[in-house]
PLY file of the C-alpha trace (Angstrom):
ply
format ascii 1.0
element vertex 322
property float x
property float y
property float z
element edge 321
property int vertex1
property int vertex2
end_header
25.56 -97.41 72.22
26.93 -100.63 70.21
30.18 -101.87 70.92
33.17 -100.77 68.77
34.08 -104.42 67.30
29.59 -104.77 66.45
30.14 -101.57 64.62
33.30 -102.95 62.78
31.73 -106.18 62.36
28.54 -104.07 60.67
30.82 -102.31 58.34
32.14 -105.76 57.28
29.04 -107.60 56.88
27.83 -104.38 55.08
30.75 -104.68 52.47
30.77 -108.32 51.94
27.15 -108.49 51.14
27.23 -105.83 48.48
30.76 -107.36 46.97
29.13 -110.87 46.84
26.01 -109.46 45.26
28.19 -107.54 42.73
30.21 -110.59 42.27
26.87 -112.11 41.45
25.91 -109.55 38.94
28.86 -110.61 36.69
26.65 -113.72 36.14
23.22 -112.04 34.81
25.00 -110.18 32.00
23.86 -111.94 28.91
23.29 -110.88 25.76
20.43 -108.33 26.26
23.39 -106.24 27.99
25.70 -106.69 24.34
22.67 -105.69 22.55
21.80 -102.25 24.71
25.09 -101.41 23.98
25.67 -101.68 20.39
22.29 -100.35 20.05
23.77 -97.24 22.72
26.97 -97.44 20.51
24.94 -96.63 17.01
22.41 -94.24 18.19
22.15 -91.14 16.66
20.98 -89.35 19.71
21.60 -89.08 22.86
21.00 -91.39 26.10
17.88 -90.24 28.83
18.68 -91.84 31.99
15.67 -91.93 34.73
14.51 -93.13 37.81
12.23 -92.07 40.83
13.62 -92.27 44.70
17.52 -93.87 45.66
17.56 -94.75 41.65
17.10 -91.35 40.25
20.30 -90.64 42.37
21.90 -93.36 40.62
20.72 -92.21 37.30
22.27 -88.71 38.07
25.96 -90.42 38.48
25.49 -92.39 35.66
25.11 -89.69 33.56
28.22 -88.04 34.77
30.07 -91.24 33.57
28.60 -91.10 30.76
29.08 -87.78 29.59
33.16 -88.03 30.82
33.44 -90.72 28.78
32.26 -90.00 25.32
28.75 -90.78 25.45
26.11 -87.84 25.56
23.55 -87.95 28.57
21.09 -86.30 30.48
18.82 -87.00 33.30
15.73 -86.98 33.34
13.56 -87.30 36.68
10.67 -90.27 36.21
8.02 -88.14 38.39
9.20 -85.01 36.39
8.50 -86.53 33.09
5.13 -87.17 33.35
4.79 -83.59 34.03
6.22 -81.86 31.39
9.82 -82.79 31.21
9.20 -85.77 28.33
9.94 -83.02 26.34
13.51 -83.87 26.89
13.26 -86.55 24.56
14.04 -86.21 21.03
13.46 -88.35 18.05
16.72 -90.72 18.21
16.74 -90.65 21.97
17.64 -93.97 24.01
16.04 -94.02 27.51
17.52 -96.14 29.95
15.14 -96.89 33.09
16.32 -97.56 36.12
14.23 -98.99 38.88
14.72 -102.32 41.46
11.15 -103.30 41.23
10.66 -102.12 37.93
6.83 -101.61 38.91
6.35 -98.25 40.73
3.06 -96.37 39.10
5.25 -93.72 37.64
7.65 -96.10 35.82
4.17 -97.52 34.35
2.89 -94.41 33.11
6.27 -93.59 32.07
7.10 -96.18 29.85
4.17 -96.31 27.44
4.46 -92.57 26.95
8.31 -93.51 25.91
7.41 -96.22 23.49
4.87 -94.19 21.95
7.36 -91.81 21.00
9.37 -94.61 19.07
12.42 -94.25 21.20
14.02 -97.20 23.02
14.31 -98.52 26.06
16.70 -100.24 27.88
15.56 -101.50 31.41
18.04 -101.64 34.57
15.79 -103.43 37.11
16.42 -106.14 40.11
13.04 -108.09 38.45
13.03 -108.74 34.93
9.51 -110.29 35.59
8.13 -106.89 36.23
6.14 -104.27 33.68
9.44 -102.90 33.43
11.56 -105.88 32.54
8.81 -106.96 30.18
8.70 -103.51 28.20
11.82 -102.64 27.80
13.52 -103.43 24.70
16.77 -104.70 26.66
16.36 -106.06 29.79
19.60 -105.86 31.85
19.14 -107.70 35.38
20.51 -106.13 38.68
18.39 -108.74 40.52
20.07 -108.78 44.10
19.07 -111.29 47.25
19.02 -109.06 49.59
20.05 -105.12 50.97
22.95 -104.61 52.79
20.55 -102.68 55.58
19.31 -105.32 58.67
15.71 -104.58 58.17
16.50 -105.59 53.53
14.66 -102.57 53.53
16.94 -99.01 52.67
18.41 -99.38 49.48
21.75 -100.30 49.24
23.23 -103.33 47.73
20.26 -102.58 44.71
21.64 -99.39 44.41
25.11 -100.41 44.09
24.48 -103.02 41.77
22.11 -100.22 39.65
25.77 -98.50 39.91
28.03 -101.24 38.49
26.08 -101.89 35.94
25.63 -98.24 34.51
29.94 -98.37 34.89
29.73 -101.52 32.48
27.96 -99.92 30.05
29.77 -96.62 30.18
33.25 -98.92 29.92
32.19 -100.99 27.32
31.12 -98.06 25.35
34.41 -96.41 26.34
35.91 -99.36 24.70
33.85 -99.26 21.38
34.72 -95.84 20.54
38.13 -96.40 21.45
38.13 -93.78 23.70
41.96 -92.84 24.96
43.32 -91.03 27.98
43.55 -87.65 25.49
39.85 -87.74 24.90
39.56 -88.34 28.61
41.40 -84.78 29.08
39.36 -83.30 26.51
36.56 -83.92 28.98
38.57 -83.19 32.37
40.72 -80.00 31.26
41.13 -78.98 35.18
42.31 -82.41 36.53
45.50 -83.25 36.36
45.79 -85.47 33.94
43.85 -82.88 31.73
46.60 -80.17 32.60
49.22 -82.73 31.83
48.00 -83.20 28.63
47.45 -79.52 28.01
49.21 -76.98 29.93
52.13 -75.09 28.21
55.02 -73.72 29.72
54.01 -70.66 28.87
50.79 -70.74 30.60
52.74 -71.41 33.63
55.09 -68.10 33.26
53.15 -65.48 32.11
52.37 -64.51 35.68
56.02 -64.73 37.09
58.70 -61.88 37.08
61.32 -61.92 34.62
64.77 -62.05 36.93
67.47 -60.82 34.50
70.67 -58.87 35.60
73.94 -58.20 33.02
76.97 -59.87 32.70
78.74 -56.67 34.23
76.15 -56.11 37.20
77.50 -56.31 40.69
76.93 -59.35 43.29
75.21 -56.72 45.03
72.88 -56.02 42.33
72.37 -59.89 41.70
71.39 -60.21 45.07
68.51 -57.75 45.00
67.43 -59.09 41.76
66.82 -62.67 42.94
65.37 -61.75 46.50
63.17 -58.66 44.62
61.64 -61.21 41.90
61.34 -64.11 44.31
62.25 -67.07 42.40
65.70 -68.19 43.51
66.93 -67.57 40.22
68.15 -64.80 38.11
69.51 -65.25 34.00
72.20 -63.31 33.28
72.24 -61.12 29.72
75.46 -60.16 27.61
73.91 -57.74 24.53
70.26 -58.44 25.79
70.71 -62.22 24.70
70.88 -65.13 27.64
74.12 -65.52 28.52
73.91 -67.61 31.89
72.04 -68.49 35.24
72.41 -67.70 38.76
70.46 -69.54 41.35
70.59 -68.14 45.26
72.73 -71.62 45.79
75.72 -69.78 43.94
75.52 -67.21 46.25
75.63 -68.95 49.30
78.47 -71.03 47.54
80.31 -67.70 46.40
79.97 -66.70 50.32
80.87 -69.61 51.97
84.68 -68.91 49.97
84.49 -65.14 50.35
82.87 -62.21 52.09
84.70 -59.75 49.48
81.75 -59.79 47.05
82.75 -56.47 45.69
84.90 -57.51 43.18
82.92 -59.46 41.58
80.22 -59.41 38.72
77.52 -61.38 37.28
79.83 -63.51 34.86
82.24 -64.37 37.61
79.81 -66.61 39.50
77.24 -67.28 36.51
76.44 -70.88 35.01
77.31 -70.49 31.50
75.04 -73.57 30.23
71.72 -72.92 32.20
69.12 -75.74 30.97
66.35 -73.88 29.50
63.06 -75.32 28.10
61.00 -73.81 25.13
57.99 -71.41 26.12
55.26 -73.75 24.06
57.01 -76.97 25.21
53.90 -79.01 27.91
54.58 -78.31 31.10
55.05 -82.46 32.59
58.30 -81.99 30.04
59.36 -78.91 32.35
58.44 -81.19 35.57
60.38 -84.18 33.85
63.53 -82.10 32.91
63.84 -80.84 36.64
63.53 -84.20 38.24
65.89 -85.55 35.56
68.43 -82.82 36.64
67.12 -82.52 40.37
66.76 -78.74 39.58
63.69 -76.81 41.06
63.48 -73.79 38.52
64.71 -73.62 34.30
64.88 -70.31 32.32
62.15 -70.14 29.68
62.92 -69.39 26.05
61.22 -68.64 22.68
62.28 -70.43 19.20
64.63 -67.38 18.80
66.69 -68.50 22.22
65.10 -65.13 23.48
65.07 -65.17 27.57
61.41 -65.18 27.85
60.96 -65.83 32.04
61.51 -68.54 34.63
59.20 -71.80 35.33
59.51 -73.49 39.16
58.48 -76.23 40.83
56.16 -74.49 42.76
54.67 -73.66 39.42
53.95 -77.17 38.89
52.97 -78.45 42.52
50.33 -75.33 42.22
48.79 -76.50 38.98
48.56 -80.29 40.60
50.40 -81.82 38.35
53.71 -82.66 40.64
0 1
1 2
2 3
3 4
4 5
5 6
6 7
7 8
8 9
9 10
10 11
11 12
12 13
13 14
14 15
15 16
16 17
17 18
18 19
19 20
20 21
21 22
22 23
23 24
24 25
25 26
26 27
27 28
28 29
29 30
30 31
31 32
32 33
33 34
34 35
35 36
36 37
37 38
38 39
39 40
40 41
41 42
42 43
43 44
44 45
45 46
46 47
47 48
48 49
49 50
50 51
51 52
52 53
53 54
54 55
55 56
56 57
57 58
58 59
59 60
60 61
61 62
62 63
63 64
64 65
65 66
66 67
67 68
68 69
69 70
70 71
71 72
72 73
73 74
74 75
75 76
76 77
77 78
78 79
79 80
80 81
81 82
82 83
83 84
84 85
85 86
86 87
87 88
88 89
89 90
90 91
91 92
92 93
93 94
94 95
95 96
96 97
97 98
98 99
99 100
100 101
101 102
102 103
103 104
104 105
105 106
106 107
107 108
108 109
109 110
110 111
111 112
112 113
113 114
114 115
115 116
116 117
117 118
118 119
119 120
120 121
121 122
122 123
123 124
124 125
125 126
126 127
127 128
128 129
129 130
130 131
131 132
132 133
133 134
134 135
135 136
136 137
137 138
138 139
139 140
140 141
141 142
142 143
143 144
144 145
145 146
146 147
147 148
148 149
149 150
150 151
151 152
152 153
153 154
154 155
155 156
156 157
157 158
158 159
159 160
160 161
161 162
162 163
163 164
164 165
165 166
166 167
167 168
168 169
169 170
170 171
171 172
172 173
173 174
174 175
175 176
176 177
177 178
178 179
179 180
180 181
181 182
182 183
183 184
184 185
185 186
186 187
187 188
188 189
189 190
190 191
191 192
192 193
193 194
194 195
195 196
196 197
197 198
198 199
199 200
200 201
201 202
202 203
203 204
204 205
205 206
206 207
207 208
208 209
209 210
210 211
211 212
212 213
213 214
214 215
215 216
216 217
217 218
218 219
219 220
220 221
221 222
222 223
223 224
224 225
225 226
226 227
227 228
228 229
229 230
230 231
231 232
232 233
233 234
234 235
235 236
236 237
237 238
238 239
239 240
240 241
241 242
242 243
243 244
244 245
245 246
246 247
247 248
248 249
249 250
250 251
251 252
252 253
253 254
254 255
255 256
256 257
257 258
258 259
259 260
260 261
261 262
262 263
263 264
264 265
265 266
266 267
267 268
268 269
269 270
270 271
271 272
272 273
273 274
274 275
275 276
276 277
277 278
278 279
279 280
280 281
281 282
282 283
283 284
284 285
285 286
286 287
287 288
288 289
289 290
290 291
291 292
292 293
293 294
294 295
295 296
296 297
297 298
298 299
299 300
300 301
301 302
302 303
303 304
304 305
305 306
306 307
307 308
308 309
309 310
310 311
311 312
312 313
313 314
314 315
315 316
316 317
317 318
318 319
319 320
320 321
């Protein structure tokens, strides 16, 4: 077994020779790479990327950046294609390619068939010398000196710069179509910036009990109302309108004074200016309005100042948007 610091000293060699190469890559973009992506940018269709081998599994996250990014893609498997699934690609189609030697016998068998159709392609290939780089109708060069693995056989640094470059293009599309952290959300409507940009407060209540007691209810009753409904909270109703809040911290407050609780009601211990937020109001507003007012729950309202139900913290921490 290798010694700790080799293994270290591996992992470091690994990573600089990949960053240098990718530092390198910055240097090969020229204007073939502007071209593919105006030419992306204006396309009517959508964009096929493919590959065979460590490159097709390249081609598979590429498309996912694509796609969560504003620009429509599917994969498509070079080996696959020859066998059927060229059907895949319609009339205003762009096919990107993706392969380090940019000669492998199905890329060559691919390609033609692509051309034929009249759809374009742009190349992603570590030899621009190769029938790839010399078919395609952008070249973009990933050329890299050598792998990351000892033996510059497994593919790693290729694959990595294959990687980058697909980012590029998805950015610099990105940046064409103007493409803002709401569209982003449009795409990603469970992460959290999604549900910041989308979840109501009412989405967040309409699973929680309603705590309410009267104005003339015992402590007592109070009590068993906040430790029944299990939200630290209860609002307190005069004529079925909200009249105030009590939190379990007034009770422990009110006991710390007194143990006589029976002569007391609901209005003798209530807050009489709860902070409420509206039911349709987003949800980061409910997070920013407790932090602002280091609160962990607010009574929930309509447009009518009807009580409507209570939103907490844990409400928010659940969703993932704390």
């Amino acid at each position: 077994m290798k010694k700790i610091t080799t293994i270290i000293n591996t992992a470091k060699e690994t990573i600089l020779t990949e960053s240098n190469a990718i530092a390198n890559l910055a240097k090969l973009i020229d204007v073939s790479f502007e071209e593919a992506v105006k030419f992306i940018f204006n396309s009517n269709g959508r964009v096929i990327v493919t590959g065979i081998g460590k490159s097709a599994n390249i081609a598979t996250k590429i498309v996912a950046t694509f796609n969560s990014t504003g620009t429509p893609a599917i994969f498509m498997h070079a080996a696959d294609a020859i066998h059927g699934d060229l059907g895949n690609v319609q009339k205003d189609d762009v096919v990107i390619c993706i392969s380090k030697s940019g000669n492998t016998p199905e890329i060559k068998v691919l390609v033609p068939l692509i051309k034929n159709y009249g759809n374009k392609i742009v190349a992603i290939t570590g030899n621009i010398d190769s029938y790839l780089g010399e078919h395609a109708d952008f070249t973009l060069n990933t050329y890299v000196e050598k792998e990351a693995c000892p033996n510059n056989l497994a593919p790693t640094t290729s694959t990595t710069a294959q990687l980058v470059i697909g980012d590029a293009l998805a950015v610099c599309l990105l940046d064409l179509r103007g493409f803002t952290s709401k569209d982003f959300a449009k795409y990603h409507p469970g992460g959290a910036l999604g549900k910041r940009l989308y979840l109501r407060v009412a989405d967040l209540v309409e699973n929680n009990q309603v705590p309410k007691v009267n104005e003339t209810d015992s402590i007592a009753q109070v009590i068993v109302e906040i430790s029944e409904k299990r939200l630290g909270v209860t609002a307190v109703m005069k004529n079925n309108k909200l009249s105030g809040i009590i939190t379990d911290g007034d009770i422990r407050r009110m006991l710390t004074k007194t143990a006589e609780i029976s002569q007391f009601k609901a209005r003798d211990i209530m807050g009489k200016s709860p902070k409420t937020i509206i039911e349709d109001a987003m949800a980061i507003d409910a997070l920013n309005t407790m932090e602002n007012n280091s609160i962990t729950q607010m009574l929930v309202v309509d447009h009518e100042n009807n009580y409507m139900g209570v939103v907490h913290l844990h409400d928010l921490i659940k969703e993932g948007i704390f």
